[in-house]
ROVEXMAR-595626 format. One record per atom (N, C-alpha, C, O): y, z, x. Coordinates in steps of 0.1 Angstrom, whole numbers, plus 5000, padded with zeros to 4 digits. Atoms other than C-alpha are relative to their C-alpha. Last residue first. Layout:
N
YZX/...
//
This chain:
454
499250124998/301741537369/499049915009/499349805012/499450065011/299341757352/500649855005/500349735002/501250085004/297741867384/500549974989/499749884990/500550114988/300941967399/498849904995/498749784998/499050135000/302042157370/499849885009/500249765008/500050105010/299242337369/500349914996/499849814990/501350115001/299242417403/499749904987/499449784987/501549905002/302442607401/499349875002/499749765003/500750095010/305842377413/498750045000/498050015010/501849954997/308342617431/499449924990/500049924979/500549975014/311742417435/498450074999/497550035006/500350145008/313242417471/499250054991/498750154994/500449965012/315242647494/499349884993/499849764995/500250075014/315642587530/499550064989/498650144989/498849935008/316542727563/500749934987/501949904984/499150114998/314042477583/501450074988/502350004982/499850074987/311742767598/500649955000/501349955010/499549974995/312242987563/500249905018/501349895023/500850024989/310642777538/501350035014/502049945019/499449984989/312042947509/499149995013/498350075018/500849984986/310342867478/500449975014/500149865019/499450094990/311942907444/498950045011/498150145011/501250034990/310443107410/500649895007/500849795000/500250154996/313343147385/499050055014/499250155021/500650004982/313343507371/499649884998/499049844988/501550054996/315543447337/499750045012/500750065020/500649974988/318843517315/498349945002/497549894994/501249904996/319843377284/500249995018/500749915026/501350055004/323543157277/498650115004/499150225008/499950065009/327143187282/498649954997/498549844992/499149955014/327943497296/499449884993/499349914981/499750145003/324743497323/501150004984/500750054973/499350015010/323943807335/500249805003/500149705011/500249905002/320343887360/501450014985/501150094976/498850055009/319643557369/500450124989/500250094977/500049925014/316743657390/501549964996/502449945005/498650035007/316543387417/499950084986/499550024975/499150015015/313143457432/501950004998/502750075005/498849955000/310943367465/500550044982/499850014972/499549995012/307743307476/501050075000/501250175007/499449875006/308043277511/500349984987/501449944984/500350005010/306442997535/500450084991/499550164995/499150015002/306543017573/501349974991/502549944994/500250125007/303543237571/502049965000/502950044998/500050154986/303243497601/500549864992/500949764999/499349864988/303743827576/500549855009/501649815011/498750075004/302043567550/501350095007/502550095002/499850094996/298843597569/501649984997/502449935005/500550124992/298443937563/500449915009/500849935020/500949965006/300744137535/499149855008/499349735005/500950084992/304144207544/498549995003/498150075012/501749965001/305644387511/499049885010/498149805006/500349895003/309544447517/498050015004/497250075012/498549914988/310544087532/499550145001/499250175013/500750034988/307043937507/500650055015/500050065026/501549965001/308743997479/499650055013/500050165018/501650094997/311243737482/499450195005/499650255015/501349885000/314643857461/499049925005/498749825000/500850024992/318043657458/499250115000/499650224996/500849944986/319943797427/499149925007/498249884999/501850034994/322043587403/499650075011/500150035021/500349944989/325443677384/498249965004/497249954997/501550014995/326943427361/499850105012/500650095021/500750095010/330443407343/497950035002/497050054994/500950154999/331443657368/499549974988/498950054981/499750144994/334543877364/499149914997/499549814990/499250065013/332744177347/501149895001/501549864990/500650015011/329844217374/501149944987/500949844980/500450154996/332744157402/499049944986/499249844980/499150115007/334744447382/499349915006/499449824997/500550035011/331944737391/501049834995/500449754987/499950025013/332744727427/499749954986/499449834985/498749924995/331944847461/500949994987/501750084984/499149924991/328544687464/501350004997/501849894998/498750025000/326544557432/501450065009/502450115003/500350024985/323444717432/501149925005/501149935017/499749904994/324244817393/499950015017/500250125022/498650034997/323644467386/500350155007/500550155019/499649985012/319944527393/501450004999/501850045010/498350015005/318144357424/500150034985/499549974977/499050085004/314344387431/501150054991/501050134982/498850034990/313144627454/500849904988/502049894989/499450195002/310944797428/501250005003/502250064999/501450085000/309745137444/500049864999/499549785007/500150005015/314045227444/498449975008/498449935020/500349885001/315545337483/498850034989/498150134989/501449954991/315844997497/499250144996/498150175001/500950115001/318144847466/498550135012/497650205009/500949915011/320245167471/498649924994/497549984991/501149964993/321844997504/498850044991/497650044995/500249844998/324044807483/499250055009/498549965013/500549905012/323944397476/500050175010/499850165023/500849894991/326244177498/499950124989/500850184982/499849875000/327643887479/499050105006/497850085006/501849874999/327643557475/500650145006/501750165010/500149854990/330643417458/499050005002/498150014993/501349934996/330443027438/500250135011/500350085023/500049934985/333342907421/499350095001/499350204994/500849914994/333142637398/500050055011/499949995021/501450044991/335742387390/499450155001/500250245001/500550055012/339142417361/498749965012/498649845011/500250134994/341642447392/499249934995/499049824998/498950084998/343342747375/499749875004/500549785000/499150015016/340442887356/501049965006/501749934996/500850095002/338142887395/500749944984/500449834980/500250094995/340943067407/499549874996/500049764997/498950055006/341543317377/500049885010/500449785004/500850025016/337443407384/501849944994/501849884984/500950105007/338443407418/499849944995/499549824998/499850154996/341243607421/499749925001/500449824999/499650075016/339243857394/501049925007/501549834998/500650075009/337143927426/500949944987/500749834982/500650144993/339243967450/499649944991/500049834987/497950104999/342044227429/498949885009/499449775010/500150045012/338144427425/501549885002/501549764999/501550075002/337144417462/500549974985/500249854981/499550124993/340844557469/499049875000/499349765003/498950105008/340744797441/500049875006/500349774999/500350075013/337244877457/500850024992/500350034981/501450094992/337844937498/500649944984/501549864983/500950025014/341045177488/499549844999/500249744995/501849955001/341545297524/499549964987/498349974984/500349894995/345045117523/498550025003/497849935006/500349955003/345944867499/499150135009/498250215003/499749915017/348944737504/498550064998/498950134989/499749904999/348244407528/500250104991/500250074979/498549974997/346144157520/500050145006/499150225010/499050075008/343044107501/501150005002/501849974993/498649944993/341044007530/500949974985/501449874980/498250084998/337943847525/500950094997/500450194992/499350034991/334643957537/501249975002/501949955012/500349914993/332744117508/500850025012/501250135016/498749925009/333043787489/500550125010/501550105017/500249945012/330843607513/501450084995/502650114999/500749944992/330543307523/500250125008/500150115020/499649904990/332343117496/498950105007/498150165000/501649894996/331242847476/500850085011/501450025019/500149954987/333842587462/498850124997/498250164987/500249874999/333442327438/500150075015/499950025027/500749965013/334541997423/499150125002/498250144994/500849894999/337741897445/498850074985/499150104974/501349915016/338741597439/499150045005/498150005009/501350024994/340541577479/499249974984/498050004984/500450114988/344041567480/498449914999/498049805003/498950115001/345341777450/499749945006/499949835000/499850045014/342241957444/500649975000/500749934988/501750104999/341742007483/499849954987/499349844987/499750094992/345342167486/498949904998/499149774998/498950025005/344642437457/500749845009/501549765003/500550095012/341842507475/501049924991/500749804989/500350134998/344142557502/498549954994/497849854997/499250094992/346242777491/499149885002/499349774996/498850085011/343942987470/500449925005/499749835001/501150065003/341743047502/500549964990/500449844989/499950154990/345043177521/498749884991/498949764992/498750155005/345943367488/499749925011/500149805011/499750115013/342543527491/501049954997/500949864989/499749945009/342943657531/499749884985/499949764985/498950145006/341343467563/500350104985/499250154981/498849865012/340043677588/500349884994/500749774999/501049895008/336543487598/501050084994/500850164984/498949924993/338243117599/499350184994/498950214983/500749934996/335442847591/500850155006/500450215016/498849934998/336842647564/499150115006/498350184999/500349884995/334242377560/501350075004/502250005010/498649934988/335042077538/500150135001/500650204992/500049865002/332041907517/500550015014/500149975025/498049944999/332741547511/499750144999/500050194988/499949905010/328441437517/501750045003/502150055014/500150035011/327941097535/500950114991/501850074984/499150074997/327641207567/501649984987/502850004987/498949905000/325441427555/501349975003/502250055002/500249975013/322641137548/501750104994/502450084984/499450155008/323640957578/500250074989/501250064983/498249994997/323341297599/500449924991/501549944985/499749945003/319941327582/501350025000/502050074992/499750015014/318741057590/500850094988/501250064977/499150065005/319541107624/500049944989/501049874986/498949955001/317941427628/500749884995/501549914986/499749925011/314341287611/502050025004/502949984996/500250105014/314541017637/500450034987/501249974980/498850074997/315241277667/500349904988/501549894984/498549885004/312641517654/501449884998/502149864988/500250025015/309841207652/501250104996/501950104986/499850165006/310841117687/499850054986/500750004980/501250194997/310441437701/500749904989/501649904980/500750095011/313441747701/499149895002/499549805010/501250064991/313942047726/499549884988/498449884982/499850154998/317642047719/498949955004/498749845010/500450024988/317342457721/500349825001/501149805010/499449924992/319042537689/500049985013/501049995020/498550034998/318042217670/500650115010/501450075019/499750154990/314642307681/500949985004/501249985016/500449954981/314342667670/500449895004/501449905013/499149984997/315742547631/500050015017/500849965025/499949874999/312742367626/501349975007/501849875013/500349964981/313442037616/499850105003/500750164997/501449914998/312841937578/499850005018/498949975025/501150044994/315541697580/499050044999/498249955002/499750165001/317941807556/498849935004/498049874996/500150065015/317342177559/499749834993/498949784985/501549965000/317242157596/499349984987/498449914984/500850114988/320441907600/498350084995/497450014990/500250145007/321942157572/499249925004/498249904997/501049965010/321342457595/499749904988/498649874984/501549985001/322542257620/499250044996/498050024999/500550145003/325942187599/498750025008/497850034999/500550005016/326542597595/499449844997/498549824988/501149935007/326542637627/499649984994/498349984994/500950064996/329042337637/498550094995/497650034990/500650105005/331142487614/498549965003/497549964997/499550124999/330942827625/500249924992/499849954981/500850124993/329243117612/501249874999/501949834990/501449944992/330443477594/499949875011/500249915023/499349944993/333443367574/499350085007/499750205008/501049904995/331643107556/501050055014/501449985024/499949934991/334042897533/499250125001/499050214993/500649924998/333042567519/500850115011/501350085022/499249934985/334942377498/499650145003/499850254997/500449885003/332742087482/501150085008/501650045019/500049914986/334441757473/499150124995/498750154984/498849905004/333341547440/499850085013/498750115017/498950095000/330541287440/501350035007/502049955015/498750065007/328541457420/501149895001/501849834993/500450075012/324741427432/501749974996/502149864994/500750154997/326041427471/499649914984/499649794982/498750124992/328641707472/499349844997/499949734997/498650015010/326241917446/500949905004/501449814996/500450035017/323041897463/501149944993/501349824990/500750094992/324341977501/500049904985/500849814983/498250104995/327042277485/499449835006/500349745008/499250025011/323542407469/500849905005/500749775004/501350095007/321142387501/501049954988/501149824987/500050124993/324042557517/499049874997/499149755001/498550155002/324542767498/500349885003/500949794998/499850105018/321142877493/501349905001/501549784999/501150104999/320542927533/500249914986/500349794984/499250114992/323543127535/499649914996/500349824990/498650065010/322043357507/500749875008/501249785002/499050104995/318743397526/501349904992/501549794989/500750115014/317143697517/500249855003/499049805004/501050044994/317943847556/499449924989/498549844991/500350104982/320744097546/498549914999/497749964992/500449924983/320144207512/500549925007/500749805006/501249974993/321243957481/500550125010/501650155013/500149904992/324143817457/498450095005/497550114996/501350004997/325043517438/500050095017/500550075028/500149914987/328143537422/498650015002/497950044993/501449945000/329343297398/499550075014/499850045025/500549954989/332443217385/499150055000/498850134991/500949855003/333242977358/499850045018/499749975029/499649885003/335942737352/499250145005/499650255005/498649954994/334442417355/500250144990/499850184980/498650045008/330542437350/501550005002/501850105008/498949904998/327642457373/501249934995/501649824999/499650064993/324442277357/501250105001/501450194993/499450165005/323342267322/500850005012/501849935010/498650004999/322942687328/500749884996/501949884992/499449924997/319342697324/501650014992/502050044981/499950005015/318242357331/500250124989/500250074977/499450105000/319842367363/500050024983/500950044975/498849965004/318642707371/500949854994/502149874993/500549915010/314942577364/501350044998/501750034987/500550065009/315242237388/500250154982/500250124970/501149895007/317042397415/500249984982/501050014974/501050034994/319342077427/498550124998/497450085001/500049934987/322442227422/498849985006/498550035016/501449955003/323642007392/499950035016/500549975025/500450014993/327242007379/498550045015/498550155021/499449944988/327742007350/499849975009/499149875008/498850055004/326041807319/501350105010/502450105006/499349964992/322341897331/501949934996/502249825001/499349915016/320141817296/501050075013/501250195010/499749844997/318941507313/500950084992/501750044983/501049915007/316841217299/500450155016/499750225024/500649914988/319240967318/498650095000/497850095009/500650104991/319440787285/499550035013/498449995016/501050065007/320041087265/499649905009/498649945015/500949954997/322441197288/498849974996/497949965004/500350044988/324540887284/499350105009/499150075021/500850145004/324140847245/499850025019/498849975024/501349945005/325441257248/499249865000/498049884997/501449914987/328041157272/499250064993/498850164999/500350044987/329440867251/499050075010/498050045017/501750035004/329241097218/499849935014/498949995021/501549915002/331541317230/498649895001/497549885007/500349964984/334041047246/498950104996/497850095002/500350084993/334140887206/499650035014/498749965018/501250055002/334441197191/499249875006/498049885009/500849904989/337241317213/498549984993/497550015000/500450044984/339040977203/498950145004/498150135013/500950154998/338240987167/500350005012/499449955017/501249964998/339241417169/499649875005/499049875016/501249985013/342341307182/499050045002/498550065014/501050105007/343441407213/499850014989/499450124984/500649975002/347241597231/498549934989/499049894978/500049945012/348741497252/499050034994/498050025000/500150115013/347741467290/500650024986/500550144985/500849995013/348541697315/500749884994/501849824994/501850105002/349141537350/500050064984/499749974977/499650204998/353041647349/498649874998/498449764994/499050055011/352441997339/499949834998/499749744989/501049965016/349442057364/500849944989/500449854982/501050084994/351941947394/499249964987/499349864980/499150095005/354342217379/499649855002/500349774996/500549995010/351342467383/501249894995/501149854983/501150035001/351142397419/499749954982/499049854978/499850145003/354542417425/499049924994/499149814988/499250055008/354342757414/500349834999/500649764989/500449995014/350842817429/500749924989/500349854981/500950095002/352242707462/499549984987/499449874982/499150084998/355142937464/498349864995/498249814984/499350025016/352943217451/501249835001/501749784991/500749985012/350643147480/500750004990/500549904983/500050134995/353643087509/498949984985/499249894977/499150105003/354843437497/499649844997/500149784987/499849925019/351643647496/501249895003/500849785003/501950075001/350743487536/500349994981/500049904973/499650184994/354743567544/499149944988/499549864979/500450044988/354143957529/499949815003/499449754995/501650045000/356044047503/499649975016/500249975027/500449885004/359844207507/498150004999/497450095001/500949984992/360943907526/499850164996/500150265003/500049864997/363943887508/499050055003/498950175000/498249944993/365243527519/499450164996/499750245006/500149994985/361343377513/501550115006/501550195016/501049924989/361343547478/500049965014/499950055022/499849835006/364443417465/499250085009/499550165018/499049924987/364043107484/500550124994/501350195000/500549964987/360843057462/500850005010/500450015021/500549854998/362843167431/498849985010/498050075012/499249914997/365042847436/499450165003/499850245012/499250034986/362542597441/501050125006/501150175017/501249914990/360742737412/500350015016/500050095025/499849885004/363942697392/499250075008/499350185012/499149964991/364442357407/500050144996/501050205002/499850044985/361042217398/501250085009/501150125021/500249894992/361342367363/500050005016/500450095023/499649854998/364442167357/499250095006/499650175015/499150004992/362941847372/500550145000/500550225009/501250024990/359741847348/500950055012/500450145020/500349895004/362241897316/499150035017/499150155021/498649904997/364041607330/499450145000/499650225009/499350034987/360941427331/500650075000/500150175005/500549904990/359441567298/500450005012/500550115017/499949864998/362441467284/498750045002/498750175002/498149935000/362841107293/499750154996/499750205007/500650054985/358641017288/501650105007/501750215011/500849894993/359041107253/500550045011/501050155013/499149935002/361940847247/499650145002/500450235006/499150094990/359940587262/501150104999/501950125008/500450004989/357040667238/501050015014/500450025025/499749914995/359640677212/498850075009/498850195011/499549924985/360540347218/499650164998/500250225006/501150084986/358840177186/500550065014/499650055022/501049924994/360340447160/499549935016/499149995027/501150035000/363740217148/498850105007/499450165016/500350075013/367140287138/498649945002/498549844995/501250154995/367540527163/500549974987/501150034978/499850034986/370540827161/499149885008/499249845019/499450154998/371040827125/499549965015/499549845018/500750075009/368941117121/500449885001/499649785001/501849974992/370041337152/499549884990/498949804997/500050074993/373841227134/498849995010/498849905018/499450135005/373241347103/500149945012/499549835010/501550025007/371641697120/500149854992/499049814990/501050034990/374841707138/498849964998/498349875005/499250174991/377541627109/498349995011/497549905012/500650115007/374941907086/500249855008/499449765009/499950025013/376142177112/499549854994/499249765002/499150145001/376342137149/500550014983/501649964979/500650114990/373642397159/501049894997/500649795002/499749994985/375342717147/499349905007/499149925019/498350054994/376542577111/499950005014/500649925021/499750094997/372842567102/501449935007/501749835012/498950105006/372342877105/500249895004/500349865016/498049994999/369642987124/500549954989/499949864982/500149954983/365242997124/502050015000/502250125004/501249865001/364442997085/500650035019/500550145025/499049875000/368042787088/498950144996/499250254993/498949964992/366242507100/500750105000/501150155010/500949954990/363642507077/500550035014/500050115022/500749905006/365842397049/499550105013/500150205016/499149874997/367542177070/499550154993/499750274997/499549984983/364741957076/501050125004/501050205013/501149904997/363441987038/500350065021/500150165028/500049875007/367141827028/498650155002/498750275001/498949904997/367541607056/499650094992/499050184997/498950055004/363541437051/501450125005/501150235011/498850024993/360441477061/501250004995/500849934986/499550154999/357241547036/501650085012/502050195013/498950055009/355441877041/500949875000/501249835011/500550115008/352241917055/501149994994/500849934983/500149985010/352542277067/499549914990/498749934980/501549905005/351642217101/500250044984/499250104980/501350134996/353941907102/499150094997/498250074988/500050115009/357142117090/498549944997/498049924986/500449925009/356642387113/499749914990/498649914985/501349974995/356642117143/499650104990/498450124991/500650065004/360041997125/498250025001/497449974993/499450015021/361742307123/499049864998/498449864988/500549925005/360942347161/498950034986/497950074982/501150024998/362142027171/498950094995/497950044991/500350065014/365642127153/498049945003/497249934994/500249935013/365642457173/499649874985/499049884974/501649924997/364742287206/499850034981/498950014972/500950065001/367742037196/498850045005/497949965007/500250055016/369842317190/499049914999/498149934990/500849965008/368442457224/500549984985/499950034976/499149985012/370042147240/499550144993/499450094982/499449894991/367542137276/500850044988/500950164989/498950095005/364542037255/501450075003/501650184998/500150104998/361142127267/501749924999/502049815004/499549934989/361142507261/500249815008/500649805020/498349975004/360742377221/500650035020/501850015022/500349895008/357042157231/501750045001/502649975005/499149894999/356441827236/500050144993/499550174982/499350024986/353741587236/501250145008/501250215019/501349964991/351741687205/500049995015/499250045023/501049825001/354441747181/499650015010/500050105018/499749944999/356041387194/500050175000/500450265008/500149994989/353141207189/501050125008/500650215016/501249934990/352841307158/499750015014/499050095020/500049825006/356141267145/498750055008/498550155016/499549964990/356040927157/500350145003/500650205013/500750034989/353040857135/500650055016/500050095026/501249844998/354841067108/499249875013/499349955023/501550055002/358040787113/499150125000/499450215008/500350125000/361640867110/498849954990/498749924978/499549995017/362241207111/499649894996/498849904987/500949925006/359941187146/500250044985/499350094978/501450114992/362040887163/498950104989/498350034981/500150095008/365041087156/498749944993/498249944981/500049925012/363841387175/500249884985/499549894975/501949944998/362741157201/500250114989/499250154983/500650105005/366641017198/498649985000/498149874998/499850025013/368541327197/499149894996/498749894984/500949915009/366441447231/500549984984/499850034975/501850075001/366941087246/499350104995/498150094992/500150155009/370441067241/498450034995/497850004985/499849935014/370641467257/499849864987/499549874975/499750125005/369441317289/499850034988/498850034981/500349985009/369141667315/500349824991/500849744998/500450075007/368841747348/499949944984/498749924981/501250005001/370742007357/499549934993/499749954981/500849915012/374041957371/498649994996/498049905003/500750045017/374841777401/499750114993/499250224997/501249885002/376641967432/499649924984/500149954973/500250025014/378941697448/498750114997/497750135004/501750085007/379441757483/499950034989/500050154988/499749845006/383241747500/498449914993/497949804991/500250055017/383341507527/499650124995/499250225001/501250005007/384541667562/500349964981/501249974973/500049915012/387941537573/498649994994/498149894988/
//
């Protein structure tokens, strides 16, 4: 005889939402924790949502505790008859006789509460797998997000005093001060955008966009090098153009100062060979994780960023290039809905995983047609929304591509620029860099003056 299977109910520990409500009539210390921990969607009783409620109005008012102010405010939101009446709200109050557990009593309903959404999300992702009206790729993404964001639930913290958020402020201002840096982000290694911007920030997206041939790869890659090694923190690189291995001997050349020709041929001497394996040690080193797939759609790149910030501390990705990814299915011949629906997945990407996300981007043809080649947002291929997405836009530009003049035709040397063309949270600038094209490198421009100073 098959056993018959028990179908539990939905999580819930109703002791432990009268007695966290208790815990908060009580004591204002526990009262505060309480406010700041939980919220009304938290508590499976909605009377005991409604009396948490009444109390969380209470607190922002500043009003003393008690039954008589408790019920009062209770009945701005119901009758008091329909949650239990006075017996219930008498018996929420009696229900501790002491505060010191209600850490312990917290803990109990966000858990439960943690469980319900768990099974809700559980439930409306066999909703969507069973009616396969989306596409798989779009499924397995929202399916991920949702757990994704119940993940997020469970890590958040309560909520800070100011004396604790004063206390961690001042720490990292006594500990830039000491460093004698004004970089409080994450730092890319170009000395002028660094100071600038304070470094690449969580949340923000930034688009850094050129011609063919400026060398946007080249930045990234100098960047994602910089970043993985000063922070600490994963990089997640996807270049939907070039290999891994590709993309690591242009590192190897960067790194080493090898010409790139060599590594391609393997024609290396003793001082090549030296340089490469310093360089391997150095890179070795670095947590940046290449995703080299050239079709790959924005919920697959969601996905598994989203996988690299749970597994990996993830602290930036860089993409190679915007231009390339795939928003799915559904959109037909319409290029720039499907370029705009990229871009503001991004810019909600980099705000869901709280890290910097770097796009490069392919500038217009209209660039070649103007007297002055250099980049204006309006150069901006296929859509106006990347402009109003990005925290930061910056143009590649050398000069010297357009205007070949001599020696420096042959030279393997290239003044360069980083025009920084928006910036939401601070000035713009032309940054002066210097792209030494043989080893597919960027590095700081330092005038003479400055040289002879230091």
């Amino acid at each position: 005889m098959a056993k018959s299977i028990e179908i539990k109910g939905e999580p819930k520990n109703l002791e432990a939402e009268k007695s966290v409500l208790g815990c908060a009539i009580m004591s204002g210390s526990a009262l505060e924790k309480v406010c700041n921990s939980l919220n009304k969607d938290m508590f499976y009783d909605s009377n005991n949502g409604i009396i948490f409620e009444a109390l969380l109005d209470l607190q922002k008012e500043g009003k003393d505790i008690d039954a008589l102010t408790l019920k009062d405010e209770i009945e701005k939101h119901k009758p008091i008859n329909e949650i239990g009446g006075v017996e219930y709200l008498s018996d929420v109050i009696q229900s501790v006789v002491s505060s010191s557990n209600v850490d312990s009593y917290i803990d109990i309903v966000k858990d439960k509460a943690l469980r319900r959404n768990l099974i809700k999300a559980c439930e409306k992702i066999e909703q969507v797998a069973r009616e396969g009206e989306i596409p798989t790729a779009d499924a397995i993404d929202s399916a991920e997000k949702q757990i994704f964001s119940i993940t997020k639930q469970r890590k958040a913290g309560d909520f800070k005093l100011s004396s604790q958020v004063v206390q961690s402020a001042l720490k990292n201002i006594e500990y830039l001060s000491k460093n004698g840096t004004d970089v409080n982000g994450i730092a890319t290694g170009f000395t002028d955008f660094d100071k600038l911007t304070g470094g690449l920030q969580p949340n923000q997206f930034i688009i850094i966009a050129a011609r063919p041939a400026m060398g946007k790869t080249a930045f990234a890659l100098n960047l994602a090098v910089h970043a993985a090694l000063s922070s600490g923190k994963s990089v997640g690189l996807f270049n939907l153009e070039m290999n891994a291995e590709q993309l690591m001997n242009r590192m190897f050349a960067a790194e080493g100062a090898i010409e790139a020709r060599k590594l391609a041929t393997g024609q290396l001497n003793n001082d090549d060979w030296k340089k490469l394996n310093e360089a391997a040690s150095t890179l070795t080193d670095a947590p940046i994780y290449f995703e080299d797939a050239t079709n790959i759609t924005i919920s697959e790149i969601r996905a598994k960023c989203r996988r690299l910030a749970e597994q990996h501390n993830l602290g930036l990705v860089i993409i190679d290039y915007l231009q390339l990814i795939s928003g799915g299915s559904g959109y037909g011949a319409n290029r720039q809905q499907e370029v705009s629906d990229i871009s503001r997945s991004l810019k909600t990407m980099a705000m869901e995983l709280e890290v910097p996300v770097i796009a490069l981007a392919q500038l217009s043809r209209q660039v070649e047609s103007r007297e002055d080649k250099r980049p204006m947002l309006s150069d901006l291929r296929e859509s106006g929304s990347i402009e109003q997405d990005a925290d930061i836009v910056a143009f590649l530009y050398r000069d010297d591509y357009y205007n070949k003049k001599g020696e420096q035709e042959e030279s393997n040397v290239s003044l360069s620029e980083l025009i920084v063309a928006k910036h939401r949270n601070g000035a713009t600038k032309n940054i002066k860099l210097v792209f030494e094209r043989n080893i597919s490198n960027f590095r700081n421009y330092v005038d003479d003056k400055t040289q002879e100073e230091n």
